[in-house]
NUZALO-766189 format. One record per residue (C-alpha): residue in one letter; residue number from 1; x, y, z. Coordinates in nm, 4 decimals, m for minus. Layout:
<'A',NUM,<X,Y,Z>>
...
This chain:
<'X',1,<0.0000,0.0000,0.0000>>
<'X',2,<0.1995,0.3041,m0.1180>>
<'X',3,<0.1915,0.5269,0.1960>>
<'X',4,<0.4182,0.6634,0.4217>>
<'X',5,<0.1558,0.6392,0.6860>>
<'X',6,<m0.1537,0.3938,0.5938>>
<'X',7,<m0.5074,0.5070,0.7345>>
<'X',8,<m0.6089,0.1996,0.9280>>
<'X',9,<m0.9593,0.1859,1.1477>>
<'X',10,<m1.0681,m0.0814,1.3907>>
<'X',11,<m1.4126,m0.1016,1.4704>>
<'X',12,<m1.5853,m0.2506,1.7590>>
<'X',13,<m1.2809,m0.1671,1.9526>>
<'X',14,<m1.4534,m0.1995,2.2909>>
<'X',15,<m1.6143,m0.5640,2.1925>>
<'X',16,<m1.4429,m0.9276,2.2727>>
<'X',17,<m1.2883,m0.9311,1.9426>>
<'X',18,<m1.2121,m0.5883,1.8374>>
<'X',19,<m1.0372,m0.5126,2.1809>>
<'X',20,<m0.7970,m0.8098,2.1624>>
<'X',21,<m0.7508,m0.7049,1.7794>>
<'X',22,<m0.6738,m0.3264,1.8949>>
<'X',23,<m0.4118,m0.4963,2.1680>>
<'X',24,<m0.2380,m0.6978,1.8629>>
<'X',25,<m0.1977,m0.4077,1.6659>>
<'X',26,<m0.0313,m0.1761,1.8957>>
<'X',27,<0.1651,m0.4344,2.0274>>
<'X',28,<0.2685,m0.5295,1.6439>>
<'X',29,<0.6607,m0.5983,1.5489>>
<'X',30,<0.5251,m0.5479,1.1729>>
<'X',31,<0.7045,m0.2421,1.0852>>
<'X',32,<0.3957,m0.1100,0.8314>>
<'X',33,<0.1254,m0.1970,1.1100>>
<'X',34,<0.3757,0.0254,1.3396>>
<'X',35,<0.3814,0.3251,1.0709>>
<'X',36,<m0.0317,0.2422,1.0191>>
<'X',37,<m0.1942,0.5108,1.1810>>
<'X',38,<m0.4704,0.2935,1.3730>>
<'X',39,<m0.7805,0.5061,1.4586>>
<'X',40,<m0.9800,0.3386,1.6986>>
<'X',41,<m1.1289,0.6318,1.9597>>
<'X',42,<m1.5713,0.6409,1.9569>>
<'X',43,<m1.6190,0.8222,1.6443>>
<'X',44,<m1.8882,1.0948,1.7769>>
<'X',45,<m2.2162,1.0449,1.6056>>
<'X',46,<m2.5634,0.8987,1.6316>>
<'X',47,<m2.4712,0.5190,1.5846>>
<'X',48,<m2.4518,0.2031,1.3488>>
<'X',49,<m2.7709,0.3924,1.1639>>
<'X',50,<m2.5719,0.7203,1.0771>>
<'X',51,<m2.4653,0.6061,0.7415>>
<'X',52,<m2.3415,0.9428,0.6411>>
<'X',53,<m2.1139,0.9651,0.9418>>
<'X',54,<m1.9770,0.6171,0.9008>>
<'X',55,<m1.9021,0.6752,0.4789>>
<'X',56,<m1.6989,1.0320,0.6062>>
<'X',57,<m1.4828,0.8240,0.8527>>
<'X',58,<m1.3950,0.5439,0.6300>>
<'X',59,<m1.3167,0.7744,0.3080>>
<'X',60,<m0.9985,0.8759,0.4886>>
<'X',61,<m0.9222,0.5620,0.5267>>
<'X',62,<m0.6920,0.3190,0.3668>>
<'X',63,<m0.8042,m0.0483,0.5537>>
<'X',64,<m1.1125,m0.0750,0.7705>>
<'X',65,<m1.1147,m0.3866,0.9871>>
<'X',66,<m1.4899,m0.4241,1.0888>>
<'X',67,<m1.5062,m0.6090,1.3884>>
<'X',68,<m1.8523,m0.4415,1.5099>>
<'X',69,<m2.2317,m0.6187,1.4436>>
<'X',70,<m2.2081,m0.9019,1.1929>>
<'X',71,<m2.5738,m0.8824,1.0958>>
<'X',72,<m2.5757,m0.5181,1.0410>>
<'X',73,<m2.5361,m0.5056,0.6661>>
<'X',74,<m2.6407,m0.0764,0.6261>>
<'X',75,<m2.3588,0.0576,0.8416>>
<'X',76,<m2.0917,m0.2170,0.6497>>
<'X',77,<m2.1997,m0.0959,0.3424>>
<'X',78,<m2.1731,0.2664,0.4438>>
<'X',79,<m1.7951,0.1976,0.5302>>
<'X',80,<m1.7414,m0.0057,0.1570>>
<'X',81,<m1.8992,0.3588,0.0139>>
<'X',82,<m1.6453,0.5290,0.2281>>
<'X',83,<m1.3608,0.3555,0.1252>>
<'X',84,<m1.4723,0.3574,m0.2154>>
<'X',85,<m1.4613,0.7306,m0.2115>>
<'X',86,<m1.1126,0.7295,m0.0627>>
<'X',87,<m0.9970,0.5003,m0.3584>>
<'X',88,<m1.1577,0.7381,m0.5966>>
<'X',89,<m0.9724,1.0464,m0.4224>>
<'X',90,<m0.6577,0.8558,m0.3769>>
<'X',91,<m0.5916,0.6275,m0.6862>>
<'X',92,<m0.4750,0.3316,m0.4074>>
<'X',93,<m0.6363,0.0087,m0.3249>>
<'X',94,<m0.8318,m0.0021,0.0135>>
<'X',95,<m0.9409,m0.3148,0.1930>>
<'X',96,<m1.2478,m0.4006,0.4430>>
<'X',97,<m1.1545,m0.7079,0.6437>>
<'X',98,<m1.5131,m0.7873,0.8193>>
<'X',99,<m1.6166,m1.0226,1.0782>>
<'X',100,<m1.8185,m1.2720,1.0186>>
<'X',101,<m1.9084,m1.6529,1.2154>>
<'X',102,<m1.9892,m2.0111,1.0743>>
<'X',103,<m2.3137,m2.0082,1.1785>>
<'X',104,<m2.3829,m1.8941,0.8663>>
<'X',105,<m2.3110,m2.2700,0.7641>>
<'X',106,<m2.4932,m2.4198,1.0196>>
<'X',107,<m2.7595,m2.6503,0.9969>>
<'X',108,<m3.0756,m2.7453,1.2149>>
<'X',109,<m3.0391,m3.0622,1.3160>>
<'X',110,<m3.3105,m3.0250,1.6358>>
<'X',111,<m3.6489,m2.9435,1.4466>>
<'X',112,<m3.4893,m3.1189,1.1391>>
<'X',113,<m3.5561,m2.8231,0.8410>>
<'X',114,<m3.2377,m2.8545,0.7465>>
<'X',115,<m2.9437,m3.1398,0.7912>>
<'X',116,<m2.5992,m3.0661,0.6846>>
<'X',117,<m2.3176,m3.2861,0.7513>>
<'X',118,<m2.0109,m3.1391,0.5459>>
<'X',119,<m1.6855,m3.0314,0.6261>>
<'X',120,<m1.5779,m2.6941,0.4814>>
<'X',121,<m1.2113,m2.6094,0.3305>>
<'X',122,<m1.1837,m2.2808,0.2812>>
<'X',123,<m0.8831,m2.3153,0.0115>>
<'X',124,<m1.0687,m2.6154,m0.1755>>
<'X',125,<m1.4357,m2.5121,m0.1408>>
<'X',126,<m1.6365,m2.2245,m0.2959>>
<'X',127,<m1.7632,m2.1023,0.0456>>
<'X',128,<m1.9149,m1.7605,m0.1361>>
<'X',129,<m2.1202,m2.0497,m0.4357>>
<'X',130,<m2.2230,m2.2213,m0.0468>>
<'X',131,<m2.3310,m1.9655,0.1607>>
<'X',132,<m2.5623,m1.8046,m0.1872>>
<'X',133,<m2.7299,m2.1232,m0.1444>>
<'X',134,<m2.8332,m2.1421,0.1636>>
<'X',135,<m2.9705,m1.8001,0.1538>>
<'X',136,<m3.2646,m1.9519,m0.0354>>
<'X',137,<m3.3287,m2.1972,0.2494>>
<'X',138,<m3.4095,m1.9607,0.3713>>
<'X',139,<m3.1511,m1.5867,0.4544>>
<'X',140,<m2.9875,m1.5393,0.8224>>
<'X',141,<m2.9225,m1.2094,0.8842>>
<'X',142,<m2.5413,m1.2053,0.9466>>
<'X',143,<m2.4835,m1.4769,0.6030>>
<'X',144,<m2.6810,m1.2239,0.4181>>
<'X',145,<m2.4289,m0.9260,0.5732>>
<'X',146,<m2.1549,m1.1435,0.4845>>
<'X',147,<m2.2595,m1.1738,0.1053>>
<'X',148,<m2.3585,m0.8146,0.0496>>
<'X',149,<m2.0075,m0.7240,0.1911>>
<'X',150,<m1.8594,m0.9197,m0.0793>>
<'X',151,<m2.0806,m0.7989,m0.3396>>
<'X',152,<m2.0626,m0.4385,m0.2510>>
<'X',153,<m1.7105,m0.4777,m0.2140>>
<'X',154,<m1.6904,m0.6009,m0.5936>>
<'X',155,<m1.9277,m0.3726,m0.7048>>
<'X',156,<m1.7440,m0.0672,m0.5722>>
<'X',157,<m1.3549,m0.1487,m0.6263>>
<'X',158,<m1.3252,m0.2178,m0.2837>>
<'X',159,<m1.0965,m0.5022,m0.1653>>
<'X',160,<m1.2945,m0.7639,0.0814>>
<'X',161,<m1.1609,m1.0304,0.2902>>
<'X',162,<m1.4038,m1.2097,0.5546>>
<'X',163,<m1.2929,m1.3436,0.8435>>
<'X',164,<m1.5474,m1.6668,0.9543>>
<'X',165,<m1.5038,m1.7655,1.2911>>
<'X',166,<m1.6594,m2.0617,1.4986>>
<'X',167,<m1.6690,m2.0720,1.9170>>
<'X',168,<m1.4382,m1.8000,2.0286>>
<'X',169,<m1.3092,m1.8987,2.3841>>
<'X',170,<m1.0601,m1.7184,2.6174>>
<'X',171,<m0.9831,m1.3896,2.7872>>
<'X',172,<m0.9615,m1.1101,2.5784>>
<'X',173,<m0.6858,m0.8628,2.5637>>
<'X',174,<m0.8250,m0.5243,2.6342>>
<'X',175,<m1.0218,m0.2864,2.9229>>
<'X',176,<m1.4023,m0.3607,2.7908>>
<'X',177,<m1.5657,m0.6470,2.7252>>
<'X',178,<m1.3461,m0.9724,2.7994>>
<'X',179,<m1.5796,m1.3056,2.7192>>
<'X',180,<m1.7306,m1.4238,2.4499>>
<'X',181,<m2.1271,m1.5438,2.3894>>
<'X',182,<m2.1794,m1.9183,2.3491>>
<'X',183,<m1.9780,m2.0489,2.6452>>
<'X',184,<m2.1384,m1.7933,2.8747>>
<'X',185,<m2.4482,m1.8604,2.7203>>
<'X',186,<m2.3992,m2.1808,2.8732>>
<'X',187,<m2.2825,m2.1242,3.2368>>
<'X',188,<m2.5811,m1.8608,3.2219>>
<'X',189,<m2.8123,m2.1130,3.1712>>
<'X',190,<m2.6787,m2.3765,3.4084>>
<'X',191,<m2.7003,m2.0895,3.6606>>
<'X',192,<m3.0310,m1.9851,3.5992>>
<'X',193,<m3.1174,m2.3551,3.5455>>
<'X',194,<m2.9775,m2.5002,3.8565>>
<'X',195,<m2.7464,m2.7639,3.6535>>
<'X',196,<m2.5922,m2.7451,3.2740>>
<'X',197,<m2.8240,m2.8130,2.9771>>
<'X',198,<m2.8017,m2.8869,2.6257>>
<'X',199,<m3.0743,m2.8676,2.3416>>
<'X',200,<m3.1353,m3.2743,2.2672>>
<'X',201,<m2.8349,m3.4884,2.2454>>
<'X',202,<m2.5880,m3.2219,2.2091>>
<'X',203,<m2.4394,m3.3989,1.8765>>
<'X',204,<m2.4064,m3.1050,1.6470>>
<'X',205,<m2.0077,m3.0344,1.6105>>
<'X',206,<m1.8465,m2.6808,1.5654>>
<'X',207,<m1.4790,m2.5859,1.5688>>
<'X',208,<m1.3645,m2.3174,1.8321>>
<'X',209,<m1.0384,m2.0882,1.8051>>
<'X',210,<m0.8923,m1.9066,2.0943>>
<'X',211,<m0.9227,m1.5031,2.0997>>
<'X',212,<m0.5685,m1.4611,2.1118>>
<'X',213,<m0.4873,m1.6881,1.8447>>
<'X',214,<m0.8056,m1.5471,1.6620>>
<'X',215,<m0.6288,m1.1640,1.6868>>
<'X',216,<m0.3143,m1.3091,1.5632>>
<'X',217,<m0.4926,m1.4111,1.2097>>
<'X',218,<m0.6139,m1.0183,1.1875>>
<'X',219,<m0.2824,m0.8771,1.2666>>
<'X',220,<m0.1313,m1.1399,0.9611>>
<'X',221,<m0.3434,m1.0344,0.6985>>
<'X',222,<m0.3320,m0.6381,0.8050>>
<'X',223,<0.0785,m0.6369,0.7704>>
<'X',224,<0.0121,m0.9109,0.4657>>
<'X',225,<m0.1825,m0.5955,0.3375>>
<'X',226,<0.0748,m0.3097,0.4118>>
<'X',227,<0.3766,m0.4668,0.2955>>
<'X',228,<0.2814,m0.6476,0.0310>>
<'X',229,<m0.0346,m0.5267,m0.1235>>
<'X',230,<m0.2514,m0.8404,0.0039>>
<'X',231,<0.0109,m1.1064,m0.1661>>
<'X',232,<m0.1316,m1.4460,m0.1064>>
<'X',233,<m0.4960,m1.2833,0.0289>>
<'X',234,<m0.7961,m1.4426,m0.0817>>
<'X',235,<m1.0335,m1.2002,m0.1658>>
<'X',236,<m1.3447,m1.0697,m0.3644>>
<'X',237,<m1.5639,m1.4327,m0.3744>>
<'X',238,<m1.3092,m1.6381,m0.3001>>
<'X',239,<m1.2256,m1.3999,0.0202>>
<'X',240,<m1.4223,m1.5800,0.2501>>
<'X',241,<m1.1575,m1.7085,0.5274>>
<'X',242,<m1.1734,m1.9981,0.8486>>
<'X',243,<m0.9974,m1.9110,1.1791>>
<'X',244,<m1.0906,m2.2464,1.3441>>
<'X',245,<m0.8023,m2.4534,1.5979>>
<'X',246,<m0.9885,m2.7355,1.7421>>
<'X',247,<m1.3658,m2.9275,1.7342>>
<'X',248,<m1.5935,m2.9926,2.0083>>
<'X',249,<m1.9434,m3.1072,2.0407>>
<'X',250,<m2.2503,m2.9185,2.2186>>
<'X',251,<m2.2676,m3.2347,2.4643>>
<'X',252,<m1.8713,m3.1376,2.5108>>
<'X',253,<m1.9507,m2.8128,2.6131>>
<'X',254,<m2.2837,m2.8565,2.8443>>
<'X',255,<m2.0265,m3.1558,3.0203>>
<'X',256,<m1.7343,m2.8788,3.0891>>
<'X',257,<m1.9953,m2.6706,3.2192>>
<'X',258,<m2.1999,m2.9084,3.4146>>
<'X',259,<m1.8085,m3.0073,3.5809>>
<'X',260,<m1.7658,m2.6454,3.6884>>
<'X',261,<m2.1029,m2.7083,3.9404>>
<'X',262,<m2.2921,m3.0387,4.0134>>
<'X',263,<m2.1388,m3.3006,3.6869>>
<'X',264,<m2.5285,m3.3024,3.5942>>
<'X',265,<m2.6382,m3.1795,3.2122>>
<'X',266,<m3.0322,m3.1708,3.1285>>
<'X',267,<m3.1384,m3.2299,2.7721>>
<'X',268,<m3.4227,m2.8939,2.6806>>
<'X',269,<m3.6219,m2.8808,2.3386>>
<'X',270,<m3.5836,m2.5594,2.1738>>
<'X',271,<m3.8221,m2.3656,2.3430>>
<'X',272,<m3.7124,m2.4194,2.6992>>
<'X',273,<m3.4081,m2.3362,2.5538>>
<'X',274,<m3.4882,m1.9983,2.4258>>
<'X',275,<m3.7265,m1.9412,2.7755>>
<'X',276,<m3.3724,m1.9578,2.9804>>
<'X',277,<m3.1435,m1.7429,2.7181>>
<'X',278,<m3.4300,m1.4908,2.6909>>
<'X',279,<m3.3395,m1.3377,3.0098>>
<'X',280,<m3.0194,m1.2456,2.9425>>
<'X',281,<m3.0051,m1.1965,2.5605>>
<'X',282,<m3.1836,m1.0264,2.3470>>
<'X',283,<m3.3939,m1.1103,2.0148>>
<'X',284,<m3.3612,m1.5043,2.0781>>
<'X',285,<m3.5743,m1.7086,1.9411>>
<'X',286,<m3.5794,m2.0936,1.8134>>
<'X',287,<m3.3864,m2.0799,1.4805>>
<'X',288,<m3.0811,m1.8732,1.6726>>
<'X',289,<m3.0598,m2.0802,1.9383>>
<'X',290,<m3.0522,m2.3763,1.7165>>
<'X',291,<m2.8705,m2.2398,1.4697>>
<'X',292,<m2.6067,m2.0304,1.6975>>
<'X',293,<m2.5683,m2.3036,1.9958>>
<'X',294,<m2.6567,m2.6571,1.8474>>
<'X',295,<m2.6083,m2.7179,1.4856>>
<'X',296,<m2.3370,m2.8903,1.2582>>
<'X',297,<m2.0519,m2.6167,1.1393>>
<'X',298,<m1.7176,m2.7942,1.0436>>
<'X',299,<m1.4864,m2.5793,0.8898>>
<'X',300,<m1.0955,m2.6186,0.7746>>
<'X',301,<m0.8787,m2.3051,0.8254>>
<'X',302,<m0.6112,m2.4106,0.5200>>
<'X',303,<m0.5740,m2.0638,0.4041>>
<'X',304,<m0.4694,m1.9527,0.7339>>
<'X',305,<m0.1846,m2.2142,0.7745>>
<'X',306,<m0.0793,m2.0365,0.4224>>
<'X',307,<m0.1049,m1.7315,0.5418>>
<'X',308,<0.1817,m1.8325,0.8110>>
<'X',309,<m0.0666,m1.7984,1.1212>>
<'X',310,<0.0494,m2.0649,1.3792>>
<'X',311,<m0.1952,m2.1167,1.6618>>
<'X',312,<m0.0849,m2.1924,1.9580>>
<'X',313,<m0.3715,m2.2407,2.2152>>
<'X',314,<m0.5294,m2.6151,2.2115>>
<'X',315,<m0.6725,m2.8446,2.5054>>
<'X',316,<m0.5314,m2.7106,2.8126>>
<'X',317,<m0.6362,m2.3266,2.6817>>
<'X',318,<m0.9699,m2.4705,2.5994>>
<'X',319,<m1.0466,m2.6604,2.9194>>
<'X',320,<m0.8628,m2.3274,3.1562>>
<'X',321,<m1.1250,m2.1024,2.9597>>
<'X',322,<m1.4355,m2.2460,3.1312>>
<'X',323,<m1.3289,m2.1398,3.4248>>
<'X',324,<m1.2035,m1.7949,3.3073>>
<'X',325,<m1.5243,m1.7521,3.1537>>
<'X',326,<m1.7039,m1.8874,3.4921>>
<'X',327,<m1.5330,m1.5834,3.6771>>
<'X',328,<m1.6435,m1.3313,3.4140>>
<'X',329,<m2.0073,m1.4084,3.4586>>
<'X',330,<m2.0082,m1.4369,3.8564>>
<'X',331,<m1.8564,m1.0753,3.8290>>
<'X',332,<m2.1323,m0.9448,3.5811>>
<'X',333,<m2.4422,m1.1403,3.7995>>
């Protein structure tokens, strides 16, 4: 990226992801992420909704690493029109690296409208062909984000790479927010449920990554993108990225959880499911809990081995976060 100082901003800076991110990038030894000039303060104005306001940030902008909402596909596009203008001001390339989770790939094994058994490769499968598909069975709001990212991103010049991730676990780096949502969502409802529980048998499988190891993926492909114009970067359709380190099943989970208080796990249909997560979270219903905490989503993160990122949380990370993530809910009760 030919700048002496690259415009980078991070959003969702305060959030689980976006804070440990932030941390990564200060703390970079890449020398063009330490000449980036990384804004990352509250921009002043009314909100995701202020369109306007988000396009006029992002047009002085060079790389735009959106790690707010997932499902909120107005203010992403407002930032691709941003850096679109900054492109057209500028002559240079400008990239959107946006957040995005597996979910979208996610089946519903529970009330059975859907079954899906594959295993993703991000390097060998068209995950952008995949993901069109299933929009038609029918959308989910944060798939359809992801694709309009893409699109807009193709439609306007701008450079898009999307970052998929499965359960995030860990403590975060950063002042703010410092746990993640389906593992609490868990020890919440074995709290407000007297023991852990688990929507039917528990047998959908997901893949999980560690926040740490999550951040270190983001700060790869930022200084992939400021010293070498993206080299080696999926992008456009084929942009569509994995971030997962490990595999566990919903039964795994509710078992962990149920060890951190009586050993006991009670198997809830869908409804009793969403009765307990309702008072903590809002806009729950059926479909999100099954499709968020108890469907299929395997995923293979080969394009983030070639990228050079090297995880290196696994078991004893996974089994310590529990109990990190115990803590951070008895704090917040």
């Amino acid at each position: 990226m030919a700048s002496s100082s690259p415009q980078i901003l991070l959003t969702g800076a305060t959030g689980y992801i976006g804070g440990t991110v932030l941390t990564h990038l200060i703390n970079s030894s890449s020398p063009a992420i330490k000449n980036a000039t990384i804004t990352f303060h509250q921009v002043v104005y009314e909100g995701l909704d202020d369109l306007e306001a988000t396009a006029s940030t992002a047009a002085q902008l060079d790389l735009v690493i959106n790690a707010t909402l997932g499902y909120h596909l107005a203010s992403a596009q407002a930032l691709l029109r941003g850096l679109a203008r900054r492109k057209k001001a500028t002559g240079r390339d400008v990239w959107m690296i946006h957040t995005s989770g597996v979910s979208n790939l996610g089946d519903q094994p529970i009330s059975g409208a859907f079954s899906e058994t594959r295993e993703c490769d991000d390097a060998k499968d068209d995950i952008y062909a995949y993901e069109q598909h299933r929009e038609a069975l029918p959308p989910y709001p944060q798939r359809s984000t992801e694709l309009g990212v893409t699109n807009a991103g193709l439609e306007w010049g701008v450079t898009t790479l999307v970052i998929m991730s499965p359960t995030i676990y860990g403590v975060r780096s950063g002042l703010f927010n410092t746990a993640s949502i389906q593992i609490p969502t868990y020890i919440r409802s074995a709290l407000n449920h007297g023991c852990a529980t688990v929507v039917g048998e528990g047998k959908g499988v997901w893949d999980r990554v560690h926040v740490q190891d999550l951040a270190d993926l983001y700060e790869i492909v930022a200084a992939r993108i400021l010293e070498r114009g993206g080299e080696g970067v999926p992008t456009g359709k084929r942009g569509i990225i994995f971030s997962g380190n490990g595999r566990h099943s919903w039964a795994d989970i509710a078992q962990s959880v149920a060890g951190l208080q009586s050993n006991q796990v009670d198997s809830i249909n869908l409804a009793q499911a969403v009765k307990i997560i309702a008072s903590y979270l809002d806009r729950v219903d059926e479909s999100m809990v099954e499709v968020g905490l108890s469907s299929n989503s395997r995923t293979v993160s080969s394009v983030a081995r070639t990228l050079g990122r090297k995880p290196t949380r696994g078991e004893k990370a996974w089994n310590r976060g529990f109990h990190d993530d115990l803590k951070a809910v008895l704090k917040k009760q």
